[in-house]
C-alpha positions in Angstrom: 72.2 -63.3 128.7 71.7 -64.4 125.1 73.5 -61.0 123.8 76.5 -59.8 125.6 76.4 -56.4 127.2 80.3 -55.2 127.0 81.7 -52.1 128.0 83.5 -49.9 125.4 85.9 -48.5 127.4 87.3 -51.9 129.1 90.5 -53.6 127.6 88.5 -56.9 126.9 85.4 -54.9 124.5 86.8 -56.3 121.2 87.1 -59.4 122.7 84.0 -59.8 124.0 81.9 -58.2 121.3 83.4 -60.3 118.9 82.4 -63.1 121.0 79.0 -62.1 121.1 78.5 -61.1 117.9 79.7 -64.9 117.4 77.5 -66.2 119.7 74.0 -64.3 119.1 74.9 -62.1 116.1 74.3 -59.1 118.1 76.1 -57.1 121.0 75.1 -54.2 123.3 77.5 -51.1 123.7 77.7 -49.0 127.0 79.9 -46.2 128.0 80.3 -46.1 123.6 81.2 -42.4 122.9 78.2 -41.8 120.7 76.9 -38.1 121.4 73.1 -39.1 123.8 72.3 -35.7 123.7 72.6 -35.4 119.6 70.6 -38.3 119.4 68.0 -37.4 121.8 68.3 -33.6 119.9 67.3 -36.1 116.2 64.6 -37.9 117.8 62.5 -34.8 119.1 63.5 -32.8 116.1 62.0 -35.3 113.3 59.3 -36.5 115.3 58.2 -33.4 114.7 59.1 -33.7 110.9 57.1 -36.9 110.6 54.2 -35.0 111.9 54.4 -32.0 109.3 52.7 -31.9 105.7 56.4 -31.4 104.6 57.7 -34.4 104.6 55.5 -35.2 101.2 58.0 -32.7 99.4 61.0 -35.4 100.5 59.0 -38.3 99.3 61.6 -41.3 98.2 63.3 -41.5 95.3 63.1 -45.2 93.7 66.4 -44.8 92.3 68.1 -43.2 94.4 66.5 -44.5 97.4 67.0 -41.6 99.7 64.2 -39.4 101.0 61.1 -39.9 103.1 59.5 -43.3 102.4 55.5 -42.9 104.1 53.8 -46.7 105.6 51.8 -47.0 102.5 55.3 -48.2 100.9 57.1 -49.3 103.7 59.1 -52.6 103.8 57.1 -56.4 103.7 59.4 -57.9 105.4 60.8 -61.4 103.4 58.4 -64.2 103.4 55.9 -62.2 105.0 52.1 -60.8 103.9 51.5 -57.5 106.0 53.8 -54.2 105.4 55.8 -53.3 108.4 54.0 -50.3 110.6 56.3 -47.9 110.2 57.8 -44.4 107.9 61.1 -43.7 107.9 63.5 -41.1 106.4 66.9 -42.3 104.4 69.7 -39.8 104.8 72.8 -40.2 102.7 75.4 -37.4 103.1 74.8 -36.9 99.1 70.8 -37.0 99.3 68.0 -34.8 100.4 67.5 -33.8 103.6 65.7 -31.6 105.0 67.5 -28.2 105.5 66.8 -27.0 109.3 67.5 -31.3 110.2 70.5 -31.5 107.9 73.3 -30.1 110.2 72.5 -32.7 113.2 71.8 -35.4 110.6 75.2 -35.2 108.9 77.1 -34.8 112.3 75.5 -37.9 113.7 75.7 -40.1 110.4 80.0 -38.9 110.5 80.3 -40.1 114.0 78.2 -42.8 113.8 80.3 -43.8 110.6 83.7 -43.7 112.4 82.6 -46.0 115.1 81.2 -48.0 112.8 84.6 -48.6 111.0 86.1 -48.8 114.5 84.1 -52.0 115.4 84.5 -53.1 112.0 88.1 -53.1 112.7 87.8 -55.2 115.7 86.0 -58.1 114.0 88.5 -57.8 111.2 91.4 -58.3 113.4 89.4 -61.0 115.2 88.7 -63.1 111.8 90.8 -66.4 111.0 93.4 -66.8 108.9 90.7 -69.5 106.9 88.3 -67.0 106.8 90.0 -63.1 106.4 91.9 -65.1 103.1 89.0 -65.6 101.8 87.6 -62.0 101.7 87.9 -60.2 98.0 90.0 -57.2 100.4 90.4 -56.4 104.1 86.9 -55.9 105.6 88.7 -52.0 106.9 88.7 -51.6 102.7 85.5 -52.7 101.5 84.2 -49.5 103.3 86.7 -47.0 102.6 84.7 -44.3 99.7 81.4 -46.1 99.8 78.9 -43.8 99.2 76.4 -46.4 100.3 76.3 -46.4 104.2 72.6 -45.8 105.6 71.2 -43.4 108.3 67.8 -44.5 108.7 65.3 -42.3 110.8 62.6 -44.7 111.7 59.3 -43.7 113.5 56.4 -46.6 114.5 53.4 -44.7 114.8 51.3 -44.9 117.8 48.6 -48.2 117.7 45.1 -47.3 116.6 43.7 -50.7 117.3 42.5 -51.3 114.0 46.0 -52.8 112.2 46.2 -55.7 110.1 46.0 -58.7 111.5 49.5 -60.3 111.9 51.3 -56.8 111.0 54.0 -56.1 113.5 56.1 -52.5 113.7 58.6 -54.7 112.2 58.4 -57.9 111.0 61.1 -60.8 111.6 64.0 -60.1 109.3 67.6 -60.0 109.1 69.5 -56.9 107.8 71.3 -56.1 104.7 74.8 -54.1 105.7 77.6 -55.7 106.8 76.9 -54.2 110.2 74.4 -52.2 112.0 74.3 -49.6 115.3 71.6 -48.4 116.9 71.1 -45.8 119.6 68.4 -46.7 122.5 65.3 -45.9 120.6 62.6 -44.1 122.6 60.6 -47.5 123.6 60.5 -51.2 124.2 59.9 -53.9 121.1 63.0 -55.1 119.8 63.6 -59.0 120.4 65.7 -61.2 118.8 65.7 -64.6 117.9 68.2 -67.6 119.1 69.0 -70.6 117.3 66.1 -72.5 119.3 63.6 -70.0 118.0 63.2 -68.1 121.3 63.0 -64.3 121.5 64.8 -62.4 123.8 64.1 -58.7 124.4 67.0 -56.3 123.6 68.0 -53.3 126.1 66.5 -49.8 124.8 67.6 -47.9 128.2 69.2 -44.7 127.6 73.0 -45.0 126.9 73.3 -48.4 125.0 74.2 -48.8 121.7 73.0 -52.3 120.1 75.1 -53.8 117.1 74.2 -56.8 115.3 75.7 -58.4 112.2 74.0 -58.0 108.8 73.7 -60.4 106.1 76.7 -59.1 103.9 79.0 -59.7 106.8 77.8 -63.3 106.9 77.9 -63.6 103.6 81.2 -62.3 103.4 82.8 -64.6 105.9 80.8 -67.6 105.0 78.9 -67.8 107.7 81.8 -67.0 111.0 79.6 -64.3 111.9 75.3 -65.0 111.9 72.8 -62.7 110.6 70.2 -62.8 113.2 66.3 -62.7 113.0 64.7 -59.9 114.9 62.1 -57.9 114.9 60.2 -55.4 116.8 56.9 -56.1 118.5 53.9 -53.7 118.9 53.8 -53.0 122.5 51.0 -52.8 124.9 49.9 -50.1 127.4 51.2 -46.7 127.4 54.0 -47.7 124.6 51.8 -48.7 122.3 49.7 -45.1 122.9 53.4 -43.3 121.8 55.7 -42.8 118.8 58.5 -45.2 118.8 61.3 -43.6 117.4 64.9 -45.2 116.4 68.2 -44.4 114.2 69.9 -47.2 112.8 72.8 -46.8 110.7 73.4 -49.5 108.3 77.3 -49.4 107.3 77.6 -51.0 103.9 80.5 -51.8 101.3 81.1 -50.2 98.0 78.8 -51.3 95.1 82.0 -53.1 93.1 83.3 -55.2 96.4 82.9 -59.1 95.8 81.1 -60.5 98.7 81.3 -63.9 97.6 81.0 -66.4 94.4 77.6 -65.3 94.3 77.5 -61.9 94.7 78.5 -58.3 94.6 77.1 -55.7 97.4 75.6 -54.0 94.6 73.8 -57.2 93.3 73.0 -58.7 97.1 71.6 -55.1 98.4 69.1 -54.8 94.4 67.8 -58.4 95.4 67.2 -57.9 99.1 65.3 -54.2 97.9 63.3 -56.0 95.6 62.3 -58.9 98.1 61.2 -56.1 100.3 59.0 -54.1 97.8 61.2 -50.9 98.0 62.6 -51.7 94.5 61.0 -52.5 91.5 
């Protein structure tokens, strides 16, 4: 398999999700103690919000960039012509949410968060001397305080037939954070991409929890870990006649941490906004 599937609970996990996180860029997660029924309990709770009216009083925030963010002004993923066919919902511990979703949001973006720093932990004790003395600070403290880490509440709407030519649920892209987790979403799509430019479908049963490295992490440690091209695919049959929904949570540094010579977290994640069209 082109991404590792490692169990959480075995002695060998950091090990081998290191490993395949060095390999492919991304790794899958079983028997990981994320709650299922939460995240089952988010899913059915804002699929309903997405089809309400009220979602237009959370509409995004440029600045801020928390809220609901409609397809109109979803992401163009880089390098690429059609918007992404997609909403989603950005929830920040400090932003807008809204009130009946708020108490399962903030319980799964905590959880979600520690585990996050857990596996962070286990690539930073994994790193090489050459590489962790290059870092501006222990990867463990470029998190600690951020304000910045991402719950995203993503929903791909059903297929109508008549979308734009070329315009996928999402577009091939790399992400931002340093690294992301995501819950089985409720459907097929997700692929990603190896170094010969072959796509390889990603689990989405029930239970797994897929990580993958973003591009601050790889930026970070100058390339020891890739940031891998994937994307999701608009599916055919039933699938494609059904919401898909999904919950990544992007775990990012604090604004002021030094990624590199060239950049700051605050100045890579303002350029990488503005090359998706969520920033002006």
């Amino acid at each position: 398999m082109f991404v590792q599937t490692v169990d959480y609970c075995s002695a060998a996990a950091p090990a081998r999700f290191v490993d395949s996180l060095r390999q492919s860029g991304f790794a899958v997660l079983v028997r990981h103690p994320l709650p299922t029924r939460l995240i089952e309990t988010i899913y059915r709770d804002w699929l309903d919000f997405f089809a309400t009216g009220d979602k237009a009083d959370f509409r995004f925030d440029p600045a801020r960039q928390d809220g609901w963010f409609p397809a109109e002004v979803s992401e163009t993923a880089k390098g690429k012509q059609q918007r992404d066919l997609k909403e989603f919902y950005h929830v920040y511990p400090w932003g807008r949410i809204p009130p009946a979703l708020r108490l399962d949001a903030l319980s799964y973006h905590g959880v979600a968060n520690a585990l996050a720093a857990e596996l962070l932990g286990w690539i930073e004790a994994a790193l090489p001397s050459e590489v962790a003395q290059d870092l501006s600070e222990p990867l463990s403290g470029m998190i600690k305080g951020s304000p910045n880490t991402l719950l995203r509440v993503l929903r791909y709407p059903p297929l109508r037939g008549d979308e734009p030519a070329g315009a996928l649920r999402a577009a091939e892209h790399e992400d931002i954070n340093l690294i992301t987790l995501l819950p089985s979403a409720s459907g097929p799509g997700l692929e990603v991409r190896d170094r010969t430019g072959q796509w390889h479908a990603v689990p989405y049963e029930s239970g797994a929890l897929v990580v993958n490295v973003g591009d601050m992490l790889q930026e970070a440690t100058g390339g020891w870990l890739p940031s891998t091209p994937h994307r999701v695919v608009n599916p055919e049959g039933e699938w494609a006649q059904s919401s898909r929904i999904s919950l990544p949570l992007f775990l990012h540094p604090r604004g002021e941490v030094v990624l590199s010579a060239r950049h700051s977290a605050a100045s890579y994640l303002d350029e990488r906004l503005r090359e998706l069209g969520i920033r002006t």
